[in-house]
Every structure is written in C-alpha cells, then in structure tokens.
LUMGUSE-183790 format. One record per residue (C-alpha): residue number from 1; residue in one letter; y, z, x. Coordinates in Angstrom, 1 decimal, m for minus. Last residue first. Example, Ala and Ser with C-alpha at 12.3 -4.5 7.8 and 13.67 -1.06 7.14 Angstrom:
<pts>
  resi  resn   north      up    east
     2     S    m1.1     7.1    13.7
     1     A    m4.5     7.8    12.3
</pts>
This chain:
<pts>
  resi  resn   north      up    east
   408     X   m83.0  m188.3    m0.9
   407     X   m84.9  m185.3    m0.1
   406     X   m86.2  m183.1    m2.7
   405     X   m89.7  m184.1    m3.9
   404     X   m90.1  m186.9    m1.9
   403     X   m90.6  m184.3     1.1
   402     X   m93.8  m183.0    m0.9
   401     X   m94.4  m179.5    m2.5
   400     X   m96.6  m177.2    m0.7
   399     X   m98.2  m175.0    m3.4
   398     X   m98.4  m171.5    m3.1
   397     X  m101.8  m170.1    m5.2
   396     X  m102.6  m168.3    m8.8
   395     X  m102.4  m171.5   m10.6
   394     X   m98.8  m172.7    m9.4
   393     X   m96.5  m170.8    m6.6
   392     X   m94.2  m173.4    m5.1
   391     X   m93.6  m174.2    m2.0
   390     X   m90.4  m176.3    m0.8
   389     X   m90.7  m177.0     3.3
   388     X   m88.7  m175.9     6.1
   387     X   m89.4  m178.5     9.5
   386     X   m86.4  m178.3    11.2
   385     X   m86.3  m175.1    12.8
   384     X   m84.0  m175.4    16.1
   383     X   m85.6  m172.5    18.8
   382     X   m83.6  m169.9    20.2
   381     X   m83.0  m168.6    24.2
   380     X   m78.8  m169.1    23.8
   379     X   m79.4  m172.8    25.9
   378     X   m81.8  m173.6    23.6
   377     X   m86.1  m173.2    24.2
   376     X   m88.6  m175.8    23.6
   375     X   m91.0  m175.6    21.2
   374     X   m93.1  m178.1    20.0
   373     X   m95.0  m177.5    16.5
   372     X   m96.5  m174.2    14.7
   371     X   m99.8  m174.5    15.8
   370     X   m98.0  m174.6    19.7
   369     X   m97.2  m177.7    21.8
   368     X   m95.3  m176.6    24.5
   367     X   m93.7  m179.2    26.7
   366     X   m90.8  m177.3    28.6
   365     X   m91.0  m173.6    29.9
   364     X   m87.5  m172.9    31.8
   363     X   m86.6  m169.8    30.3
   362     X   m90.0  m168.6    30.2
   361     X   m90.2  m169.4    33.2
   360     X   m86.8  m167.4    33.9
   359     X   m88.3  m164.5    32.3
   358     X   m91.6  m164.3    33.8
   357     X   m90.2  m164.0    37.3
   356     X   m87.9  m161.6    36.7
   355     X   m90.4  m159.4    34.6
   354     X   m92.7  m159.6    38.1
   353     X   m95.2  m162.4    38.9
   352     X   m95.0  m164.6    42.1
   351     X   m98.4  m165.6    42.2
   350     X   m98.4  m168.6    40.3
   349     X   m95.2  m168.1    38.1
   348     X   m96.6  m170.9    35.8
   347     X   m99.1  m168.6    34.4
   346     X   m96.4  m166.4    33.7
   345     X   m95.0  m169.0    31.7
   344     X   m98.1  m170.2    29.7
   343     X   m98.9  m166.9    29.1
   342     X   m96.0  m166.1    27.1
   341     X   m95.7  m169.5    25.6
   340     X   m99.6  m168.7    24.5
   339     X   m98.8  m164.8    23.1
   338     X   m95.5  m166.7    21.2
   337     X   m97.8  m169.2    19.6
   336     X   m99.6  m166.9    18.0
   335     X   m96.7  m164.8    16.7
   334     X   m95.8  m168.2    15.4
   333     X   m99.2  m168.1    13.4
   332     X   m98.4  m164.7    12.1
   331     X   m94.8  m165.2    11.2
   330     X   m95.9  m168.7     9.6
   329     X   m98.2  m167.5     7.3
   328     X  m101.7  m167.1     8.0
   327     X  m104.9  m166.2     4.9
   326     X  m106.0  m162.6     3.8
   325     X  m108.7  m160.7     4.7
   324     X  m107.5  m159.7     8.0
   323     X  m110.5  m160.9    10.3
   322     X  m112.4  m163.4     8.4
   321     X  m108.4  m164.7     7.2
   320     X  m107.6  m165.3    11.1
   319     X  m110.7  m167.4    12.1
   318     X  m110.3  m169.5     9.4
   317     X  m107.1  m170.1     9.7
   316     X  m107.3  m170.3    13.4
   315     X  m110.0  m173.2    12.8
   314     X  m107.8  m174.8    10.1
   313     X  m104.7  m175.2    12.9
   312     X  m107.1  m176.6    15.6
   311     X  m109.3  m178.8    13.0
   310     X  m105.8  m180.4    11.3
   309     X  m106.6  m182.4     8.1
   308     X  m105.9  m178.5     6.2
   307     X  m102.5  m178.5     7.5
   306     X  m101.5  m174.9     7.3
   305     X   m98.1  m174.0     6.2
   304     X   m94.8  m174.0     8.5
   303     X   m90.8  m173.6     7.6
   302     X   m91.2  m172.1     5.0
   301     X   m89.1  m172.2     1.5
   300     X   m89.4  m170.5    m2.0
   299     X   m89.5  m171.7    m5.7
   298     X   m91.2  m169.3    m8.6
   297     X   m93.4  m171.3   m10.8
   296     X   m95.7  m168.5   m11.8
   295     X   m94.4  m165.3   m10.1
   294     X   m95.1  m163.7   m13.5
   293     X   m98.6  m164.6   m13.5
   292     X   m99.2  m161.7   m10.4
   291     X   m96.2  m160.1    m9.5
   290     X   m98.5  m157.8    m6.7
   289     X  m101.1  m160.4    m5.6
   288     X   m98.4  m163.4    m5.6
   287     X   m96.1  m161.4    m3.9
   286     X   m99.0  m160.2    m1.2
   285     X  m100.5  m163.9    m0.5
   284     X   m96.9  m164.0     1.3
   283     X   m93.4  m166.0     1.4
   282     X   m91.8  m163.2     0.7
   281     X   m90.0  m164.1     4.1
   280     X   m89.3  m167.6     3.2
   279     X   m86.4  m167.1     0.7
   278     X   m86.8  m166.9    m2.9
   277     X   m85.6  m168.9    m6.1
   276     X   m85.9  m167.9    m9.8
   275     X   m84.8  m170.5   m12.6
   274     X   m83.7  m168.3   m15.8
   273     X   m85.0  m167.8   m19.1
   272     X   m84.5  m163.8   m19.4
   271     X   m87.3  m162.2   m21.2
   270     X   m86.6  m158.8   m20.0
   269     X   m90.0  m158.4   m18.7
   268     X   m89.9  m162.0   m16.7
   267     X   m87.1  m160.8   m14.7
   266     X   m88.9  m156.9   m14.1
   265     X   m91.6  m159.2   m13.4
   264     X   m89.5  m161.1   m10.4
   263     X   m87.7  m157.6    m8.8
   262     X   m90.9  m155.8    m8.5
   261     X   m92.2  m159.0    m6.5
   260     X   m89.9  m159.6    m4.7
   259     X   m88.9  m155.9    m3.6
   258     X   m92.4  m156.1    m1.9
   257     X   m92.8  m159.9    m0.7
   256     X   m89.6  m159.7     0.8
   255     X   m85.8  m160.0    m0.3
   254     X   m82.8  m162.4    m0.7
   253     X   m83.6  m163.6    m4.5
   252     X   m81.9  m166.4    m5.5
   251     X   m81.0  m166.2    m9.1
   250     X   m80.5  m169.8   m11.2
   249     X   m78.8  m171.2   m14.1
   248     X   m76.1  m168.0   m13.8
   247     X   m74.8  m166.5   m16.9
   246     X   m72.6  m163.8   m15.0
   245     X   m73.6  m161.4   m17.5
   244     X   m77.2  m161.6   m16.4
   243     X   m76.2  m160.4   m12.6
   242     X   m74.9  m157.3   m13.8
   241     X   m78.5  m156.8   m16.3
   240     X   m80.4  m157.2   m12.9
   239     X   m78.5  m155.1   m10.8
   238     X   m79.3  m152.8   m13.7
   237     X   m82.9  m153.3   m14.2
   236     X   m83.7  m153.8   m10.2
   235     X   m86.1  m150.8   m10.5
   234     X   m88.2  m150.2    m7.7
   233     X   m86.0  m150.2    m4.5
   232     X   m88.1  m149.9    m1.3
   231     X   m85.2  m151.2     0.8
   230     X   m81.7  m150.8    m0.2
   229     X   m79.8  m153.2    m3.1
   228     X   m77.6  m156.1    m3.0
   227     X   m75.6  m157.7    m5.9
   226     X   m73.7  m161.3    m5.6
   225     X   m72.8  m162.9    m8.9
   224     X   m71.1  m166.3    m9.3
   223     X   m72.9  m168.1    m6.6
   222     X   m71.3  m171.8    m7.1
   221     X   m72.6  m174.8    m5.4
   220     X   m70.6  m177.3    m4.2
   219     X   m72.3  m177.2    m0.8
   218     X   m69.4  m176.5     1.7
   217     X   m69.6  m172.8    m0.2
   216     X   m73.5  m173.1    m0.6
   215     X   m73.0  m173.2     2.9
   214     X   m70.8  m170.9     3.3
   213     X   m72.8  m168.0     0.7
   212     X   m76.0  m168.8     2.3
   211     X   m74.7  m167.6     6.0
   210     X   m72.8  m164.4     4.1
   209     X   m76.3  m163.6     2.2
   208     X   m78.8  m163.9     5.3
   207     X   m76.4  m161.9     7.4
   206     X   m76.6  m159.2     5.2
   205     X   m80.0  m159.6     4.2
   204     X   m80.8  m159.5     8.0
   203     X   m79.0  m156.4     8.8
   202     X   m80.3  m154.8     5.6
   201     X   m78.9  m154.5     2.6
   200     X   m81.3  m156.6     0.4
   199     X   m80.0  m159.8    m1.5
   198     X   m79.8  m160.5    m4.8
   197     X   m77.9  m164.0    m5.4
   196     X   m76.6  m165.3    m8.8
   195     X   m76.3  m168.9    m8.7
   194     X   m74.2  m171.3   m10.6
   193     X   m74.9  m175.0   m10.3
   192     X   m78.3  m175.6    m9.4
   191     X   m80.1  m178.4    m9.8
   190     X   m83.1  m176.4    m8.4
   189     X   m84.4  m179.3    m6.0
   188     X   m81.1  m181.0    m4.9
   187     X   m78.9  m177.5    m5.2
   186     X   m81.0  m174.6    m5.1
   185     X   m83.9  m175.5    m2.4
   184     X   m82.3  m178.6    m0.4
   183     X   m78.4  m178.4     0.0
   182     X   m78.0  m174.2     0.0
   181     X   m81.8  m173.2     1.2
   180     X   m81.6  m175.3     4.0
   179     X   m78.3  m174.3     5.1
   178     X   m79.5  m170.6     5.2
   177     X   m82.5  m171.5     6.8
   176     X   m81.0  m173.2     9.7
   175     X   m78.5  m170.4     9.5
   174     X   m80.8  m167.6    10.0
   173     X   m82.2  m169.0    13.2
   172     X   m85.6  m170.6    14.4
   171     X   m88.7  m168.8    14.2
   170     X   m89.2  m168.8    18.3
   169     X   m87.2  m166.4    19.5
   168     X   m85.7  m165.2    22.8
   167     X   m84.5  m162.1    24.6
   166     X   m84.0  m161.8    28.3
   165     X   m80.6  m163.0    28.7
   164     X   m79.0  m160.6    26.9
   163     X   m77.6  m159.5    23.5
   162     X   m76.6  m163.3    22.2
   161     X   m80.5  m163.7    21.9
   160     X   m80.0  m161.2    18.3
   159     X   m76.6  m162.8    17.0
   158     X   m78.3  m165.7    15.6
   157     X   m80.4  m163.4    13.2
   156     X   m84.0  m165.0    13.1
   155     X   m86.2  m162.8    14.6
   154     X   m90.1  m163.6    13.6
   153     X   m91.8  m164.4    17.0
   152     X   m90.1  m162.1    19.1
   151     X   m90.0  m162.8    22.9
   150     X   m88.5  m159.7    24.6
   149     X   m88.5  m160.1    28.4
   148     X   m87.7  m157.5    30.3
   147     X   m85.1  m156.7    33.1
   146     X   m84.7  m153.2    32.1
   145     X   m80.9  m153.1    31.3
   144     X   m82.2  m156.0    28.8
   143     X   m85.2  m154.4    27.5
   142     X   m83.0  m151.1    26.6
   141     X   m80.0  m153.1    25.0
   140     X   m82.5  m155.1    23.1
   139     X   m84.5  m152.3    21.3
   138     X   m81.6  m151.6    18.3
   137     X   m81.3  m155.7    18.1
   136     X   m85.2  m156.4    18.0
   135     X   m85.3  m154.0    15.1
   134     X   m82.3  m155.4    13.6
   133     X   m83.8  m159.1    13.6
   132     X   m87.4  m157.9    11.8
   131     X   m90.6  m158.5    13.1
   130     X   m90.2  m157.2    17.0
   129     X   m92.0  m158.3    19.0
   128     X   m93.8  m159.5    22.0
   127     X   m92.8  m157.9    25.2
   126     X   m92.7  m158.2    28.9
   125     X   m94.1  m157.5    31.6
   124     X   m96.3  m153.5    31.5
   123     X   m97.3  m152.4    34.6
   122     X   m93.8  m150.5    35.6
   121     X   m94.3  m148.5    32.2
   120     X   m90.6  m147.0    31.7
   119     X   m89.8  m150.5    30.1
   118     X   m92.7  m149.8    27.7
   117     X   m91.8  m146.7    26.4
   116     X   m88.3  m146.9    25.9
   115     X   m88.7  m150.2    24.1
   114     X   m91.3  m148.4    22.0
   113     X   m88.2  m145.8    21.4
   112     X   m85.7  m148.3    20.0
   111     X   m88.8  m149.9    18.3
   110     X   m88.5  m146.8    16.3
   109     X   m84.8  m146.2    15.3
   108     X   m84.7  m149.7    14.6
   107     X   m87.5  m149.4    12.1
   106     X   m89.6  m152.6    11.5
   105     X   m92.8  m150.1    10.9
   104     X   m92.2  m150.1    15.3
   103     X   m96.4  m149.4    15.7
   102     X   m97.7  m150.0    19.0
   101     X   m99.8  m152.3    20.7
   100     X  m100.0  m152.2    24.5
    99     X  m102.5  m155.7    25.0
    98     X  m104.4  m156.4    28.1
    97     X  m104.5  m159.6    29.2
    96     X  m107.1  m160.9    31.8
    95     X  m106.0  m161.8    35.5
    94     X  m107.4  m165.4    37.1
    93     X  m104.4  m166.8    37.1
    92     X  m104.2  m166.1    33.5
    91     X  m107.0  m164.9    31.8
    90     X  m110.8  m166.9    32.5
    89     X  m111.1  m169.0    29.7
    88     X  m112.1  m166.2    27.5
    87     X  m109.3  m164.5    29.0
    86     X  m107.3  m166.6    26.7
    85     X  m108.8  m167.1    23.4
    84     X  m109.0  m162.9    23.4
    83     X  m105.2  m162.9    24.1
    82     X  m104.7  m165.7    21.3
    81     X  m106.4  m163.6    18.9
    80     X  m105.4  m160.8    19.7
    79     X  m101.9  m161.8    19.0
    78     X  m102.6  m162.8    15.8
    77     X  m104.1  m160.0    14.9
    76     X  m101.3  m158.1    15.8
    75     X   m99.3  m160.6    14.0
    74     X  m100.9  m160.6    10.8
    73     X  m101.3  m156.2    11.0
    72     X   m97.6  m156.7    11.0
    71     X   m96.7  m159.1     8.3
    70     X   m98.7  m156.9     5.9
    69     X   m97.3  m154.0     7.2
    68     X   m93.5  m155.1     6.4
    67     X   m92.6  m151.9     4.0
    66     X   m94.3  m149.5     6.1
    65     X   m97.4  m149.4     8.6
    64     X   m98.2  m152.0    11.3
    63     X   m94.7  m153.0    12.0
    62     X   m95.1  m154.9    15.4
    61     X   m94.2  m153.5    18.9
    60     X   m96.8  m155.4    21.3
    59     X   m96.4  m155.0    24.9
    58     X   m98.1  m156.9    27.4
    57     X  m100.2  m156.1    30.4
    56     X  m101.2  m158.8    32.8
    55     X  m104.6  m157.0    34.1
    54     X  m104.7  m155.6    37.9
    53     X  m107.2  m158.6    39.6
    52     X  m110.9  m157.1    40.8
    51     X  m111.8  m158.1    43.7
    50     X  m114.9  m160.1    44.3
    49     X  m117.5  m158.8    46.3
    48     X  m120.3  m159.5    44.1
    47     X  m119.4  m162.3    41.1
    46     X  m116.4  m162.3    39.1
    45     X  m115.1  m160.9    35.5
    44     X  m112.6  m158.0    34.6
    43     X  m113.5  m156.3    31.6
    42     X  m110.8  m156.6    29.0
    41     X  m108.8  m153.3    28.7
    40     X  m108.8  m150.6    25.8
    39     X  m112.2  m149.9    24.6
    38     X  m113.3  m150.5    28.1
    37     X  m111.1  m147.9    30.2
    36     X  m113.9  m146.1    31.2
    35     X  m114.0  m142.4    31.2
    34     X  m112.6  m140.9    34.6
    33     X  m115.6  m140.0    36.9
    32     X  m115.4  m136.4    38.0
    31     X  m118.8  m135.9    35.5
    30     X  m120.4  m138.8    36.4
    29     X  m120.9  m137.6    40.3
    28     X  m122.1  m141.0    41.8
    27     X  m125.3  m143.0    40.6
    26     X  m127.7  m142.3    43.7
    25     X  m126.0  m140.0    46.4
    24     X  m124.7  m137.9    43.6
    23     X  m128.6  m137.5    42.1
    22     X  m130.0  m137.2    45.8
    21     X  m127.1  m134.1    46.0
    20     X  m128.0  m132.8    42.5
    19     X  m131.6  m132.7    43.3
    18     X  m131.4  m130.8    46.9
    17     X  m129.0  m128.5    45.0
    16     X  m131.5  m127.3    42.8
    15     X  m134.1  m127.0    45.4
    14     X  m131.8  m124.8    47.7
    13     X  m131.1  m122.5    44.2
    12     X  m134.6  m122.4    43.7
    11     X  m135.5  m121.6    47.6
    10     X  m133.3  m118.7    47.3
     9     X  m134.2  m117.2    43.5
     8     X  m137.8  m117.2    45.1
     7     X  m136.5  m115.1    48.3
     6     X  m134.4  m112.5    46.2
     5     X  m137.4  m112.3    43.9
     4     X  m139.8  m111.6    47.0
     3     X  m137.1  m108.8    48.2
     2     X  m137.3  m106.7    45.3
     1     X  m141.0  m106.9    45.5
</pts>
C-alpha cells in the first residue's frame, strides 16, 4: 500500500510539472517577470520586428507642495501636456518622452538634492525646472559639474545663467520687469509719486526690490518706505502701520499670490485709502480666490495672458483648466514652451544625443515660435521680455488693460 501512495504522489508531481513547463513554454514564467513599467513610461510604438528606442527621459523638479503649489501642479501639467502632444506624433526621432517628476516645494535645499538625483541617473538629459531663481541657483553648481542642461521656465534673477553654461531661461529677467514696473505700472499708470514697497526676503524679493528701487531711482519716483517680511507671514499689521506713516500714494507689493492676498485685506481692513500695486508672480486665480472683493481694483503686470481670437493658445487653455481646475498663467504656459524648445533641440541632434549634445542645440535653437511668443536665446542663455501687460482685477476676474492705457 505504502508503496502504491509513493507511486501516485510520483506520477502527480511529473504531471504537475508537465503543466507548468507547457505553461512556461506558452506565456513565459510571469512570476520572474518584472512588473511593467506602463504607469510610468509611454509605450513604445512600431510594427513586428521593430526595435524598441530607449525613451528620452527628462527631469521635472517643480514645487508641487508648499507655498508655490499652485504654480507647480500648472507646470507639471503643463509639461505633460506638451510630452503627451509629442509622442503622440511619434516622440522625438522616433523615441517617446518619459517624464522624472519630482517635488523641489521651491526649496533650495531640495532641488539641491533632485539635482543630485538626476545627474547621478546616466538616462536622464536634462532638466526642466526649477520655479523659483534660488532654487535653480542652489541646483546649478550640481547640473553644471554634470554637463546638464537646466532649462527653467519661471527663473528670472539675472545672476541665475551666469552659473554655467548649461542653464537657461525663458521668462525673461528680473530687470525687464523691474523697469517695467518703475516707468509703466506705478509711475505713467499709477501716477505715482511716493511708493511704499513690501517685498518678501527671499533671493528673488531681494533682488526684485534693489532692481525696482534704481529704476524707480532713474524714474523720478520716490519709494519712501521699504519693509520686507519672510515667507508664510500672516499678519502684515505692523509692517503695514510703518509703511502708513510714510504717507505713501501708492504700496507695491513684492510678494505671491499667498502673502498677497493676506497682505491686501489686512489693507482694506484698516481702511487705508491707498492705490495697491503687485508684481506678476501673484498674478494667479488663487489671489483673487483667497482676497476675494478686497483685491478689487488691485494693479499687477504679465508678461503673457491668453488671446481668446487665437485657436492654438485657447485650445491649451482649454485643455489645461479640464485638467487642473483652474485656468494658464504664464509660468505654466512658458513651462510649455520649455518641454517643446527642449524637444525641439534634441530632436535637432539627430542621432547624436547625449547632455552635450542637447545643450549646445539648445544653445543654438533659432526660430521658435512658442504660445508664449518667439524665443531665441542671449548670449548669457536668457530671453528679452518685452511684451508685460497692465491687468487689473474687476468683477471677480484679471482684466487685460490695453497699451493705450499707459503708453504714450
């Protein structure tokens, strides 16, 4: 009997592994297969016995939580956009685009380490990001010793490209705004003749302040209170009641969307009749949605809005506001742009593609017509803004205020 069972369990066992091996033979052995990269990666494309092309990977390091997270999510989705546009026309040279996103939340300390992280990743060209100027300054060191690109779409700090030749901008530079702001915003729009100026400490508030201060210098116009404050500060009461004393016509408002908004009802609240300026980068559905009817009339400047007579630029719009919930503003539609420069040079490096490669076409790229206008790069790897436009926010919404409204 004993040797009947031994038997039986024998020819099971040989039966069992009979059906495993024609189960191997016929779809493979699932369980030492790794899990597919889908979720992640495009799926290559092409017919039997074509060989599938290695991605172009690019890095994304874009604050995606924190005090910038609106502008953030925008530009990743921005970027996605463009990436998803692209390989559904094939990729580049015939490789998709595969995206490395990673949260920087505009810390230097942060996209210091991103930059760590995708440098060390041989696979990985170059880089879009990062939102704020000191962010891209902390990383550039490590991108530059690296040999990689790092194209931001938002930095605007001239001293930013001057870290190596392999970072560029496309937003155009602090002092274009700066100078802007002086003889067009507060002075022939405003009428302004004394200004009290709030800017936040940051490396780009700093900078942003001492640019505006020269020109408003050159300008005639006097800024007879200057107070600055650190990020995430929620009452502005006494910087506020400093400023009041000064008796300025106007107060300019160096800041984002966030401190902005706090700053401009705690104005309102203390019943203080006094013009209120604010530069571009509040410039944001979120000031209106967090100061509400006290941002009424409020003045800012951008360099970009949507033309709504222009299919290409309405269809992103469209496109972008279904998927975020709230509408483009120039950060996120020059993040855009960046992702098709980008392409557009490596695509131009044929088959000769490494971080080398893609920088000096990059370099060299000429004739780009992006949503946000043509770009071609200067000699220090920056574009020249010209375009700023006076908005206004009236009923609930920014307004676009026309050129005959301030220039002579």
């Amino acid at each position: 009997m004993k040797g009947m069972k031994r038997s039986l369990a024998l020819i099971l066992a040989m039966a069992v592994a009979l059906m495993c091996a024609a189960g191997c033979a016929a779809g493979g052995d699932k369980a030492s297969q790794p899990p597919s990269a889908a979720s992640t990666a495009p799926t290559q494309q092409g017919g039997a016995g074509d060989e599938a092309k290695d991605p172009i990977r690019i890095g994304l390091s874009t604050p995606i939580t924190g005090s910038f997270a609106e502008n953030g999510i925008g530009t990743q989705a921005a970027v996605e956009m463009a990436v998803e546009e692209i390989n559904a026309k094939g990729g580049i040279n015939g490789r998709l685009v595969e995206l490395e996103i990673q949260d920087s939340k505009s810390d230097a300390t942060q996209a210091a380490q991103i930059a760590t992280m995708f440098t060390e990743d041989s696979s990985i060209l170059a880089e879009i990001g990062d939102f704020a100027s000191g962010a891209c300054i902390a990383a550039a060191p490590i991108y530059q010793e690296a040999g990689m690109v790092q194209l931001s779409p938002t930095a605007s700090n001239p001293d930013y490209t001057l870290q190596g030749d392999c970072m560029f901008s496309i937003f155009g530079k602090t002092t274009d705004e700066g100078r802007f702001i002086a003889d067009y915003l507060l002075k022939k729009y405003m009428g302004a003749q004394n200004v009290g100026v709030i800017y936040v400490n940051s490396d780009w508030g700093v900078e942003a302040y001492d640019i505006l201060s020269g020109c408003c210098q050159d300008n005639g116009v006097n800024i007879v209170a200057s107070e600055t404050f650190f990020e995430g500060e929620k009452d502005f009461n006494a910087i506020l009641t400093k400023v009041r004393q000064t008796n300025p016509d106007t107060v300019m408002l160096m800041m984002g969307y966030d401190s902005g908004a706090v700053a401009i009802k705690q104005i309102r609240q203390m019943d203080w009749d006094v013009k209120v300026g604010i530069s571009g980068l509040a410039y944001s559905e979120q000031l209106i949605t967090l100061g509400g009817a006290d941002c009424e009339g409020v003045l800012s400047e951008i360099g970009f809005v949507i033309d709504e007579t222009n299919p290409e630029m309405m269809a992103f719009a469209t496109e972008f506001e279904k998927r975020t919930g709230f509408a483009p503003n120039m950060m996120m539609t020059c993040a855009y742009d960046a992702m098709n420069m980008l392409a557009q040079a490596i695509e131009n490096c044929g088959d000769d593609v490494d971080r080398a490669s893609v920088r000096d076409a990059l370099a060299a790229l000429e004739g780009f017509e992006g949503l946000t206008g043509p770009k071609t790069f200067n000699e220090d790897r920056t574009i020249t803004q010209r375009n700023f436009k006076i908005v206004t926010i009236q009923d609930g919404a920014w307004k676009v205020l026309t050129d005959s409204d301030y220039i002579d």
